[in-house]
Structure formats: C-alpha cells, structure tokens
C-alpha positions as CSV (number, residue, x, y, z in Angstrom):
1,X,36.8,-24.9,26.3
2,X,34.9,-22.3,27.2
3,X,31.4,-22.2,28.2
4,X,29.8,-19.4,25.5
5,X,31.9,-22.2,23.2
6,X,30.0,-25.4,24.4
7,X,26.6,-23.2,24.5
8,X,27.4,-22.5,21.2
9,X,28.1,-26.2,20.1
10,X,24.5,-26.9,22.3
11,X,23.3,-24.6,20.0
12,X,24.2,-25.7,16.4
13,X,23.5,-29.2,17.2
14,X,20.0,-28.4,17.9
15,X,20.0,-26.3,14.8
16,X,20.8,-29.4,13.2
17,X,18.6,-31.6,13.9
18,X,15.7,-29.1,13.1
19,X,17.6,-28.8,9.3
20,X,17.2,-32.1,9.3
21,X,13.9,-32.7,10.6
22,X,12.8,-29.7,8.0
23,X,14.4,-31.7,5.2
24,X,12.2,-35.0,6.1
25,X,9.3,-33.0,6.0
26,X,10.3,-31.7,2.3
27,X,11.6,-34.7,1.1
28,X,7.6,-35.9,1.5
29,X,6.1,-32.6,0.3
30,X,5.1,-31.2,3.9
31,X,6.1,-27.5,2.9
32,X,4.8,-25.8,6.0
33,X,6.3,-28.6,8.3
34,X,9.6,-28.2,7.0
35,X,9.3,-24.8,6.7
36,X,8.5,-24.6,10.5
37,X,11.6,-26.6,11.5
38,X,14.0,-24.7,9.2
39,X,12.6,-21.6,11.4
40,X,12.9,-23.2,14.7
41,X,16.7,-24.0,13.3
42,X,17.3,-20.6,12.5
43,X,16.1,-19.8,16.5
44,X,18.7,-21.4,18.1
45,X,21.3,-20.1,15.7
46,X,20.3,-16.8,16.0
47,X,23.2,-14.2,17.7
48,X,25.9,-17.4,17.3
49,X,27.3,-15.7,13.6
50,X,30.4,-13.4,14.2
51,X,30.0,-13.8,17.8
52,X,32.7,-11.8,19.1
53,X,33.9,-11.2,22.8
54,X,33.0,-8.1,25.1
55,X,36.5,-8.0,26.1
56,X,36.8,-4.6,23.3
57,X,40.4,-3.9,24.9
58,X,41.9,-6.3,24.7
59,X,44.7,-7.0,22.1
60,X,43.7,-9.9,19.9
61,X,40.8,-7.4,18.7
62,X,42.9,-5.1,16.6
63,X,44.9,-8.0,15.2
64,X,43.5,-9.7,12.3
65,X,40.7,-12.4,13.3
66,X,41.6,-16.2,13.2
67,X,39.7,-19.0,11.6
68,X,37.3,-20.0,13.8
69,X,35.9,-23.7,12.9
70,X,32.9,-23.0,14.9
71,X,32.3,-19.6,13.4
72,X,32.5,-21.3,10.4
73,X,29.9,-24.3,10.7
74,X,27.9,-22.0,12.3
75,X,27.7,-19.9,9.0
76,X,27.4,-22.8,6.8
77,X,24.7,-24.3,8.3
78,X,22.6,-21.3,8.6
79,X,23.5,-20.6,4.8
80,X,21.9,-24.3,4.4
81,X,18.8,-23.7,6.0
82,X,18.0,-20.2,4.3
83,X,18.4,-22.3,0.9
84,X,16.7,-24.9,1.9
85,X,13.7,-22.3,3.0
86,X,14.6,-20.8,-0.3
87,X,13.5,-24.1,-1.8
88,X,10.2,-24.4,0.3
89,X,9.2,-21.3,-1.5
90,X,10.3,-21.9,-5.2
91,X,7.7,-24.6,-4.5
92,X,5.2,-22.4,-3.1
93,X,5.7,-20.1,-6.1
94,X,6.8,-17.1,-3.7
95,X,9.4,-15.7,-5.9
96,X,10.7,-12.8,-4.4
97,X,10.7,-14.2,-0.9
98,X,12.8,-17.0,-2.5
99,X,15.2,-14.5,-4.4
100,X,15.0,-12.8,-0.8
101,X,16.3,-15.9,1.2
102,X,18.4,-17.2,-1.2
103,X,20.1,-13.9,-1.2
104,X,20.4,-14.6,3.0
105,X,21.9,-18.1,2.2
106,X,24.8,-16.6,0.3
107,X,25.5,-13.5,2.4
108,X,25.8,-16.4,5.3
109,X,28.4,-18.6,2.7
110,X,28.9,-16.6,-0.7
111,X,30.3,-20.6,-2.4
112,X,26.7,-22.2,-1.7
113,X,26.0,-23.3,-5.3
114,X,22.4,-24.6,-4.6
115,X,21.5,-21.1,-2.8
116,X,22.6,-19.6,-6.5
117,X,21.1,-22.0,-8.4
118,X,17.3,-21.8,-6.0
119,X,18.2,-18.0,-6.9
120,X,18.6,-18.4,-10.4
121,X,15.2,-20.7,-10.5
122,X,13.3,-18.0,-8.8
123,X,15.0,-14.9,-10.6
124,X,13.8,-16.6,-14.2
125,X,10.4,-17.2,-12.8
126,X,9.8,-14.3,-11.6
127,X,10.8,-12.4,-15.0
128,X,14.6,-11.0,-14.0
129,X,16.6,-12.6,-16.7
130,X,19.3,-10.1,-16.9
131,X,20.2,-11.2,-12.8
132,X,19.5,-14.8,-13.7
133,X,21.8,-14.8,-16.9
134,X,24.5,-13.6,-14.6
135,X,24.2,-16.2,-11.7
136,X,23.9,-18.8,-14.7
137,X,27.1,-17.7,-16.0
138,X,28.8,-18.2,-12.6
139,X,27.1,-21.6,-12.3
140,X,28.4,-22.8,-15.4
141,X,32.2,-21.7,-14.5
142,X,31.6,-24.0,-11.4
143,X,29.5,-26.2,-13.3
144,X,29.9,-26.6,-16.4
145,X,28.6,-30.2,-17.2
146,X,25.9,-29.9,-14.3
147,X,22.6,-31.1,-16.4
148,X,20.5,-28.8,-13.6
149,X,22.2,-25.8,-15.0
150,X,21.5,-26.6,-18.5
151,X,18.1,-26.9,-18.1
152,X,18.1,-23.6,-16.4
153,X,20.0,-22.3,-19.2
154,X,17.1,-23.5,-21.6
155,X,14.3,-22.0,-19.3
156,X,16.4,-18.8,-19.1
157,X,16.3,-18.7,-22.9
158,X,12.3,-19.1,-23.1
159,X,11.6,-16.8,-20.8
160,X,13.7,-14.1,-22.6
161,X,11.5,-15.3,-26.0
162,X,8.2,-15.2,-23.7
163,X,9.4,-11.8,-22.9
164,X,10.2,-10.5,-26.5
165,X,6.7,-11.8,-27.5
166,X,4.8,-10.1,-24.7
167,X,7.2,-6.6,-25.5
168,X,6.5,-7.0,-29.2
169,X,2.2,-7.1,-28.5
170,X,2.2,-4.6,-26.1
171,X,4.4,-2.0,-28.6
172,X,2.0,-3.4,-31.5
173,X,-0.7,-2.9,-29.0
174,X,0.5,0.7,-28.5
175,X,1.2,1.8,-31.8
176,X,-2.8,1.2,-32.9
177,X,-4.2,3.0,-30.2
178,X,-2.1,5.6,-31.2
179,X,-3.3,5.8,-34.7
180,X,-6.7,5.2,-33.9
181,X,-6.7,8.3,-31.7
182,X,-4.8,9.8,-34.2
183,X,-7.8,9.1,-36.9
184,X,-10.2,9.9,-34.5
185,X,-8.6,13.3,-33.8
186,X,-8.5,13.7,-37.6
187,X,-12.3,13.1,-38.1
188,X,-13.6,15.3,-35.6
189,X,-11.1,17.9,-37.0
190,X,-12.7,17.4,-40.1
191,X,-16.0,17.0,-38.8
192,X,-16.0,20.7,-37.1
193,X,-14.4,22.4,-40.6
194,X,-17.8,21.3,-42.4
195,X,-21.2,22.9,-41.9
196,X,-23.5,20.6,-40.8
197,X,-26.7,19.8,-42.4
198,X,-28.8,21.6,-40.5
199,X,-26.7,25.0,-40.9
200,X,-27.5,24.8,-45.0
201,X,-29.9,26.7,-46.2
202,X,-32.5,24.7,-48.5
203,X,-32.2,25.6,-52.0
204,X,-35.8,27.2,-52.9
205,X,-38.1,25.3,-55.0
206,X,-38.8,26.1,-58.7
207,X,-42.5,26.7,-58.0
208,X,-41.2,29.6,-55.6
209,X,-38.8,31.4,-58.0
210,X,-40.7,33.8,-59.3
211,X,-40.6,34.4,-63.0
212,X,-39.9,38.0,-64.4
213,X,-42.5,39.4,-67.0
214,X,-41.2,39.0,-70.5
215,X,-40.3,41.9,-72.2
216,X,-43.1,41.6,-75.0
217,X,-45.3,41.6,-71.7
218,X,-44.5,45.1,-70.4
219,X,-47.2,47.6,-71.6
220,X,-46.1,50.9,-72.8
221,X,-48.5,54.2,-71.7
222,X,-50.6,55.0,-74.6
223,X,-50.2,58.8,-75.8
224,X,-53.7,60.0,-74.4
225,X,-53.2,58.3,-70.6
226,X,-49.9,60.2,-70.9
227,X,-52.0,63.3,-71.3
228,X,-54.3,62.7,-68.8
229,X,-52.3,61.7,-66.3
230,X,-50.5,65.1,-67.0
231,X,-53.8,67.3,-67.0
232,X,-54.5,66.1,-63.4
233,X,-51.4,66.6,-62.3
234,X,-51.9,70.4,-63.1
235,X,-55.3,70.2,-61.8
236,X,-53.4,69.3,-58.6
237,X,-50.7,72.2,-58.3
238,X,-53.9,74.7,-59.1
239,X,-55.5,73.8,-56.3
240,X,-52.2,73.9,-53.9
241,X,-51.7,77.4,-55.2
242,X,-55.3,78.2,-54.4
C-alpha cells in the first residue's frame, strides 16, 4: 500500500469522526456546532475525490479507470456530509443554500436519497414546485411507501394551492388598477371636453334686458315740425351759398 493511499485512509477517518461529531451536535439542536464539524470534515477530505496520479504517461491512464473502493467511500462520505449540512440549513430556513448543498451532496453520489429528499424539502419551501414535483416523482419510484415522501407530496400540493391563491390576487389585483386608471383616464378626458364654469358667460339679468318701445309708443312728426324742420334746412344752404 502506498503512502498517498494510507494518507488518504488518515484522511477520511478523520473526516469521519468530524461527521460524526457534527451529527451529535444536530441530534441536540446545536446547528452551528455541527455545522462547524461537517466543515472541518469537509477539510480533510478536500483534494482526496478523483485523486489521480502524476504519472500522465503512463499506460493505465488511457485505459478505462478501475473501481477504486477508496475513491468510492471517499465520495460517499463527502456526499453525507453536504446533506447533512443541507439539513443544518433546512433548519435554519436558508433555502437556497440548502438547494445549493444538497445539489453538492448528489454531484459527490447521484443515489443519496436523503440529499434529494433535504432538496425536495428546501425546493417546496422556497416556492420551486415544478423542480420539487420532479425529485418527488423520483423519490416515489425508489420510495414508494416512504411516509416522508408522502407528506412531502402533501406539502408540495399546498404550496402549488398557496401559489394559485397568491397568482389569482395579484392578477385580480392587476386587473382593478387597470380599470381604475382606465376610469380615471376617461374622466379627465371628459373633464377637458366641457367648459368649465368659470369659462360661461352669466346669462344677463331681466332687470338688464332692455325693453324695446312699443309700437303705439313711437311718435310720428306732426305736419308743421315737418315744415319747419324743412324751412331751416333751406335757411342753412342760403347761407352756405352766401
């Protein structure tokens, strides 16, 4: 056995015990404790996944690579711990940086069924239901009995109903500000078509009309003013012509 090897085996049995030691912590509660030893875990696996040789001429490479039990429990057990992380912050209610982990844990080992489950959990809370409905869906083809997943199932199904009542309020929502600007718009349409009050002229009183005289009123010239009125108007032209 090699020495990288039995570093490596140092290694993951260090990792290990921090898992374990995390997993006290969460068992009580302790969030940030455990989450510190899944961390410190993480540290001492870190660089051991795919670790390959610097020998790049050498044969073996271009064949196709063997099972390496190691390699393997090295992967597994770092899938572990990003669930397990996953799990710390379902509980913190950091949804995406649950989604984000879990998503780490089964990259590291694609069959880790709690990793897609503490996905799932975080996915509904934090409003994706069309991603959740599909990791449900592979859950319940490995699961199909599993009373965790039907609960899920149930949560996934009033969240979609949460959702459809919050859609339907916000389009209801929509639609009367709409009209209400539409109305709006419509009254001060209106509103500039009219004249306004001041712009009409007042209607004048009775006392101001002025009444025209009756006909039996008008007084016609007698004969003899007619034949003055003529005299001095000859009187007039002879003096001109003078």
């Amino acid at each position: 056995m090699s020495n990288t090897t039995t570093n490596n085996e140092e290694k993951l049995v260090c990792a290990k015990n921090e898992k374990d030691k995390g997993n006290e912590f969460f068992k009580v509660g302790n969030i940030t404790e455990a989450l510190r030893h899944y961390h410190q875990a993480l540290f001492y696996l870190n660089g051991l996944q795919n670790h390959k040789s610097f020998a790049i001429f050498r044969k073996e490479q271009e064949e196709e690579p063997k099972n390496d039990p190691l390699q393997e429990e090295i992967m597994k057990t770092t899938s572990v711990i990003y669930s397990n992380m996953a799990a710390c912050l379902i509980k913190n209610g950091k949804w995406s940086k649950a989604i984000e982990y879990s998503d780490k844990a089964l990259k590291n080992d694609p069959e880790n069924t709690k990793a897609l489950y503490r996905r799932v959990q975080a996915l509904i809370k934090d409003g994706n239901t069309t991603k959740a409905r599909e990791d449900l869906k592979k859950l319940k083809e490995k699961n199909p009995d599993d009373a965790a997943v039907k609960r899920e199932w149930q949560n996934l199904l009033e969240k979609e109903k949460e959702q459809d009542r919050k859609q339907r309020k916000e389009l209801g929502g929509m639609f009367n500000r709409a009209r209400k600007q539409e109305e709006k718009e419509e009254a001060k349409k209106q509103q500039n078509q009219e004249p306004k009050i001041s712009e009409i002229k007042e209607e004048p009183k009775i006392s101001e009309i002025k009444e025209e005289p009756k006909i039996s009123e008008i007084k016609e010239p007698k004969i003899y003013e007619i034949k003055e009125d003529e005299q001095k108007i000859t009187e007039i032209r002879e003096s001109e012509d003078e």
